[in-house]
N, C-alpha and C positions, 0 to 999 in steps of 0.2 A: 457261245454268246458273242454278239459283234462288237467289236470295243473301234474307237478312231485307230486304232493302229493297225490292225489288219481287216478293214473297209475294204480295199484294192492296194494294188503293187501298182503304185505312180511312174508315167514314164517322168524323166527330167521338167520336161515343157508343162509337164502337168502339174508335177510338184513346184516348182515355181509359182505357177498361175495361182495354187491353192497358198500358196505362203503367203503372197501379195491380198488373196482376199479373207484370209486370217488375222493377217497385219491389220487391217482396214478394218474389220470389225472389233477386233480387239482395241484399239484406239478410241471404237464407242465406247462400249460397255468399262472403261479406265477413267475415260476423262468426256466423255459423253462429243467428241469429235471425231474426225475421221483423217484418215490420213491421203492426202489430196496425190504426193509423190507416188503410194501404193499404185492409188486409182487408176493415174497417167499410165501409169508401166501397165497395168494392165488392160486400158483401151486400146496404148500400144500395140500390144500382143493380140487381142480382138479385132483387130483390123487388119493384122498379118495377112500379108497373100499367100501364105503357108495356110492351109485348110486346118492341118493337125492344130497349129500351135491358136489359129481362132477361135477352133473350137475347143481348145482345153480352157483357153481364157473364158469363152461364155460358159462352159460349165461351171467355172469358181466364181466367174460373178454371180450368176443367179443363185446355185446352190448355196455357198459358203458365206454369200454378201449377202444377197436384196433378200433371199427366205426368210435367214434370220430374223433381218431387220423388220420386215414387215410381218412376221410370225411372232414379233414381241407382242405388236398390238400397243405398241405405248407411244403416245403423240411425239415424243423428241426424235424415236427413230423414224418418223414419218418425214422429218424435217432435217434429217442426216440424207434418209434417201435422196429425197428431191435433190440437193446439194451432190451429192456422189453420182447421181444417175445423169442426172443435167451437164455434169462434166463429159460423161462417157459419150452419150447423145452429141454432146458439140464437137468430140473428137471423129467421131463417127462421120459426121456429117462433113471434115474437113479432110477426109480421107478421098480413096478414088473411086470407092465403089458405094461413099456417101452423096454420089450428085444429086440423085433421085431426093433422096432426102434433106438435104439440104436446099431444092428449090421447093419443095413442099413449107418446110418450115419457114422459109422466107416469104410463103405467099399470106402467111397468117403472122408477120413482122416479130418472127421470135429469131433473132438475127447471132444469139451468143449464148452463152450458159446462163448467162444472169436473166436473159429475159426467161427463159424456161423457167428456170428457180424460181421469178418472182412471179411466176402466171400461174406455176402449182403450190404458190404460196396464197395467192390472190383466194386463188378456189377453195382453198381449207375453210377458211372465213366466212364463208355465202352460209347463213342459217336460211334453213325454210326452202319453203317453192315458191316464194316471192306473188303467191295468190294468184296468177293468170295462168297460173302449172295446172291450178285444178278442176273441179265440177264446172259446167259451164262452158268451157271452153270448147270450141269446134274446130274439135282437133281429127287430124285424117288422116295421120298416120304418125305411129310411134316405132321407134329405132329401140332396139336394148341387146346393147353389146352380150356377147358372150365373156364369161372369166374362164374360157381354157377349156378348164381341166373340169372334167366329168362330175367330181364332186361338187366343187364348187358353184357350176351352173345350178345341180340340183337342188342345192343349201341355198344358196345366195338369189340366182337369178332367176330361178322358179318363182319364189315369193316376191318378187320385184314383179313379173309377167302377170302372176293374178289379180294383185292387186291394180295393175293399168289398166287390166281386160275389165277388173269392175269399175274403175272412175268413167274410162272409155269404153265404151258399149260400142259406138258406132266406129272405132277409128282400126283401122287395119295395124295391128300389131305385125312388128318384124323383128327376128333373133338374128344378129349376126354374128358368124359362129363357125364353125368348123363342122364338118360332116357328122358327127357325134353328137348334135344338140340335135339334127333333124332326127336321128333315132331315138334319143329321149322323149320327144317332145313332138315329134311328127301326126300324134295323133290327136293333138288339137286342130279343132278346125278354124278358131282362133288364130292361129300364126302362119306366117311367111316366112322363108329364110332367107337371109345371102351367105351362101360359104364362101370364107378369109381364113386361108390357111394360114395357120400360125406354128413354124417350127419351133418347137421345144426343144429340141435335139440341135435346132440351127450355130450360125454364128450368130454374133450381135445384132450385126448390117443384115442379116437374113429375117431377126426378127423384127426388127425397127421397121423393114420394107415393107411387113405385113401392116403397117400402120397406113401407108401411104394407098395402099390398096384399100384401104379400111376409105380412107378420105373421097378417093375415087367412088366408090358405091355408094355413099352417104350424100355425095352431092347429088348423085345421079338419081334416088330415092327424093331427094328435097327441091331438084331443079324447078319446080311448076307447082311449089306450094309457098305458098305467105309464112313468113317466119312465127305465126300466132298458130298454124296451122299442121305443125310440126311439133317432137318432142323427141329428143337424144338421151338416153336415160344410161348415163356408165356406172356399173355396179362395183367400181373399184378395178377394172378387166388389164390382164395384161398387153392387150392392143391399144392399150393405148400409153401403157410402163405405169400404170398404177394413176392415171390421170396427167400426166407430165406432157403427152402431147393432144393439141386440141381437135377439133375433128369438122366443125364448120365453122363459116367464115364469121359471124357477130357469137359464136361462144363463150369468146374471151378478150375484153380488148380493154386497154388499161384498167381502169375498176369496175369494169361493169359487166357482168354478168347477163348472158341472155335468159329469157325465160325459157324458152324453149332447148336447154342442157340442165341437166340433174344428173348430180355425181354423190354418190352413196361414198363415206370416209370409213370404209371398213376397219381400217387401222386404227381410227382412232375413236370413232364412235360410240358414246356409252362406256370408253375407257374405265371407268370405276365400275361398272357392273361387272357380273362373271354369268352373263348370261349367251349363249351358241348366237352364232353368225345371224343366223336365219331368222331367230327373236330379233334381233337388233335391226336389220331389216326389215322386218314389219313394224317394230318401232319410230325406226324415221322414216316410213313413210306415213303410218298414223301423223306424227310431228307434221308432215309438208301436209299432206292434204287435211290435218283437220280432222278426223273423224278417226275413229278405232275401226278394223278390220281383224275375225280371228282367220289367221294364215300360216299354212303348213306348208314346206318344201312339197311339191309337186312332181312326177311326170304322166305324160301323156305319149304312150306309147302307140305302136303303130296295131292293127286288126290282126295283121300276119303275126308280128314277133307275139302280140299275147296268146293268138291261138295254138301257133307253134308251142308255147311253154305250158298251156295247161293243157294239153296234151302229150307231152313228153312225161311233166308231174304225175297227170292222171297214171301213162302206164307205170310209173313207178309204184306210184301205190298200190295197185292193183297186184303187183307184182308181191308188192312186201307182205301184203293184207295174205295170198295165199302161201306164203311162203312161212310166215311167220305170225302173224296176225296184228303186227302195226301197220303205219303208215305215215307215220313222220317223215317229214324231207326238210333235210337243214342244205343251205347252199353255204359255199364257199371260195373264199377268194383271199390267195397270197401277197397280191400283189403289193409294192412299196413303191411305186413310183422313182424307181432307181434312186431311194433313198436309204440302205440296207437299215440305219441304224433303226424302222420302224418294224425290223425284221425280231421274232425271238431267236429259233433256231432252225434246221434243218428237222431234229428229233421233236420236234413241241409240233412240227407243222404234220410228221409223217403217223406221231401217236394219235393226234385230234382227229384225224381221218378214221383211222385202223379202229379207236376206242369208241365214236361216233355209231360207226357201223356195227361194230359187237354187242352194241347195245339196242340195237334194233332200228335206227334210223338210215334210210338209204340220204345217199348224199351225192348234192350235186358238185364239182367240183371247175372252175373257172380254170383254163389252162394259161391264162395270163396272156404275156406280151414279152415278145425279146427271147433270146438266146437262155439269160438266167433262171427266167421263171419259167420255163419252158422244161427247162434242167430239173429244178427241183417238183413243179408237177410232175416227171418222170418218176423220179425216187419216191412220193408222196404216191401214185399209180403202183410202181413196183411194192412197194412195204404192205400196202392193203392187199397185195392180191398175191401173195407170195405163198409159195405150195404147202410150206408145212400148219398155213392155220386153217383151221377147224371151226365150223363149215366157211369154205374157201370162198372168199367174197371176189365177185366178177365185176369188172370193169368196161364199160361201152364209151368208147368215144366217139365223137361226132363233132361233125362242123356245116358248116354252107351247104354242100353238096351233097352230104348225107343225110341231111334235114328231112327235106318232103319223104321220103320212105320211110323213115321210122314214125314219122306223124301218122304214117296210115296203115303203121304195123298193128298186130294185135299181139304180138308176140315181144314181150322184154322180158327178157333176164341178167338182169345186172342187179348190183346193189349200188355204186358208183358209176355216176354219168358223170362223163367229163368232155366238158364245152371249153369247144377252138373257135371263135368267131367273132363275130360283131358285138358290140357295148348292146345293142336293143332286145338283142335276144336274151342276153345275160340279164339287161333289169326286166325283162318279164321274168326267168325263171326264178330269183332271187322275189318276187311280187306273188309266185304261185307257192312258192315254197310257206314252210311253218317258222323255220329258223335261218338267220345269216349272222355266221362268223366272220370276221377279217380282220386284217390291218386297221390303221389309219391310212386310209382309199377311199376310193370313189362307193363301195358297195354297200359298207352300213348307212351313205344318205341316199342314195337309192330306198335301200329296206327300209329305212327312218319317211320315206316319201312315201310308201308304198304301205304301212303302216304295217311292216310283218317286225317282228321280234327280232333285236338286234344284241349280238356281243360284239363288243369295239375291243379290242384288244391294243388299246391308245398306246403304242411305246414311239420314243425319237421324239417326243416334244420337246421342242428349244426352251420352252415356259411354259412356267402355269397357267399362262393365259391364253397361249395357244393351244391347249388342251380342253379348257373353257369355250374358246370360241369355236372348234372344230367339234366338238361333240355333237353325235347325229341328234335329231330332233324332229318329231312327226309324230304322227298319232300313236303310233305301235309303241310297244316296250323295249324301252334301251337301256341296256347295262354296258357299264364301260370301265374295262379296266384297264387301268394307268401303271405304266412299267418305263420306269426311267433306263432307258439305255444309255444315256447320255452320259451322264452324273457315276454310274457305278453300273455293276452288271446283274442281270436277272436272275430268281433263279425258276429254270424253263419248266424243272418238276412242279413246283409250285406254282407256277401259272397256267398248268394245262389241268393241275388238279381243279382252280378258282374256274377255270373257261367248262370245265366238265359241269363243275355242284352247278352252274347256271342253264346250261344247256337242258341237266336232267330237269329244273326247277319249272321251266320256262317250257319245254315239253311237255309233262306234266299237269301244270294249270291248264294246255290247250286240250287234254285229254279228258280233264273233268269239265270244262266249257262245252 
């Protein structure tokens, strides 16, 4: 089981970095401040022209700092941030490779940390769509930021994109977003995209620069429209540090708010309920425009990646139907987002596979991302197909290049497929499939979008509220089981036993349906 102490073997520069952004969090959670000396040291270190020692500093900031903070979900941590990040931001900007950004930020007169502070202080405060956001308005094109990361688009800004596509009928919806939302979501014919790449892996000054790019496209999108005629809709996204910096020129300017920005307060929004991201979501936007809308996380997939996947499923089944006389197909996915603590263990990931399949379901398996998960889908590949069991279960893998031929094979023999490739491919197979297991990732709100049956196997939550707000949510059946890695350790017998009785249970009903 993964405990904080054997995570990874820290070089010096890194353990540092993570001491400074342990120090700094723990100063909230004590006396509900932060500690400003930390911070400094570590913008310091983030703006190093050492690459190593940048990038060990933005890993401890974002992981060990802002997650946290904003994975509470509780309005004071919302107002730590801004104050903590708004420093790192002005250090940044005072640096040498801060010019870009700092003549940006001075074209929009946020000249020091305090005006940042009090511009994503300003914005907390805006209730509503101030009534010329909504029906009525002859609007001609809407902007809506991307939040990153896979899941998060799907939970969060899928239901933001429906519900504009219904207020605005006529206006040209635009995702701006990273390569990964066009294969979500590519097969609306509803949207447009701009890709702004945004390093996750970056240094600081690498990620902040995607802001400045972000500003560039935004203008160039709104250059030849009337400010009534336009609408920038941020879902809480990290391009912009969680709303901290602005993105057109009358968005924000001492108290006044333009009509055409709307910023959704993930963090703190509906704070008393204990209801998922994507409810809340559709609640404030109910709230701004006025009217109730019922709205589910979304994608829209592209012709290719679904035809590709319900024809890989079909041969599967075909496959298992004469081989055995089922034909369930559970997908899966280890992934943690180089977070281990949402990891159970090596043996809980290689039993669920091997126990899956013996029980008659062939299964897809997601080969992940990075050197790690690459690794233990290897051993997870090896254990199921290993010579002394009985009947020996066969493994096919495929990627990009092996695609179109096996789509037009007639011939599969596998019981485990296992997919190297694109996000678009995987949320069709995971859409084809009967069952998806995983992490806390991106794949149970895909299946929660896609309305196939989902086990959340929720461990690494910083809080009980961020367990609340991340749970997937969509038409299909979700089960979600909650394993605190954090607090104490699991035990991984008894949670592969729990992920099993649900798998048979939830199989099962689809067999009598």
């Amino acid at each position: 089981m993964n405990t904080r102490s054997d995570i990874e073997n820290l070089s010096p520069v890194e353990s540092r970095a993570s001491s400074l952004a342990a120090r700094a969090l723990a100063r909230f959670r004590e006396a509900g401040d932060y500690s400003r000396e930390s911070v400094k040291t570590l913008a310091e270190m983030a703006v190093s022209k050492d690459e190593a020692t940048a990038k060990a500093a933005a890993r401890a900031i974002f992981t060990l700092l802002v997650e946290p903070l904003a994975d509470s979900f509780d309005p004071r941590a919302v107002s730590i941030y801004n104050r903590l990040f708004a420093q790192l931001i002005d250090c940044c900007r005072r640096s040498d490779a801060g010019r870009e950004l700092a003549g940006e930020l001075a074209s929009f007169r946020l000249f020091d940390e305090r005006d940042l502070f009090n511009r994503a202080e300003r914005l907390r405060t805006v209730k509503g769509f101030h009534g010329s956001a909504g029906r009525g308005r002859k609007m001609r094109r809407v902007i809506v930021l991307s939040r990153v990361t896979v899941g998060a688009d799907v939970a969060v800004t899928s239901v933001i994109v429906e519900r504009l596509k219904r207020e605005f009928p006529e206006a040209e919806i635009v995702l701006a977003g990273a390569r990964k939302a066009v294969e979500l979501f590519g097969g609306d014919s509803r949207l447009s995209f701009k890709e702004i790449d945004y390093r996750r892996a970056g240094t600081l000054i690498e990620r902040l620069v995607s802001w400045t790019k972000l500003v560039r496209t935004t203008r160039e999108l709104t250059r030849d429209l009337k400010p009534d005629e336009y609408l920038i809709v941020d879902p809480d996204s990290r391009l912009t540090q969680l709303g901290l910096l602005p993105l057109a020129d009358n968005c924000l300017a001492d108290n006044y708010l333009a009509d055409n920005y709307l910023f959704f307060p993930s963090r703190e929004y509906g704070y008393e309920t204990q209801q998922p991201l994507s409810r809340l979501a559709a609640a404030w936007l109910d709230e701004g425009f006025g009217a109730q809308e019922l709205l589910f996380p979304r994608i829209s997939l592209t012709s290719f990646d679904r035809d590709a996947a319900r024809a890989l499923v079909n041969l599967m089944r075909e496959h298992r139907m004469r081989q055995q006389g089922t034909h369930a197909v559970v997908a899966i996915n280890f992934g943690v987002g180089e977070n281990p603590l949402k990891r159970i263990d090596d043996e809980f990931e290689k039993s669920l596979v091997a126990r899956l399949i013996e029980e008659g379901a062939s299964v897809i398996l997601d080969k992940g991302a990075g050197e790690d998960e690459t690794r233990r889908a290897d051993a997870v590949i090896a254990h199921a197909t290993q010579l002394n069991r009985e009947p020996r279960t066969r493994a096919l893998e495929i990627d990009e290049a092996s695609l179109p031929e096996l789509m037009s094979s007639d011939c599969f023999d596998a019981e485990l497929l296992v997919w190297s490739g694109r996000v678009g491919v995987l949320a069709a197979l995971i859409a084809e499939s009967d069952l998806y297991i995983g992490y806390d990732s991106a794949g149970q709100h895909i299946a929660a979008a896609a309305g196939v049956a989902c086990i959340d196997v929720f461990a690494g939550f910083s809080s009980p509220r961020m367990l609340e707000r991340w749970r997937p949510a969509g038409p299909g059946q979700t089960r979600v089981i909650a394993v605190d890695t954090i607090n104490k350790s699991a035990d991984a017998h008894a949670i592969l036993s729990e992920t099993m009785r649900h798998a048979r249970e939830i199989l099962r009903s689809l067999v009598r349906s």
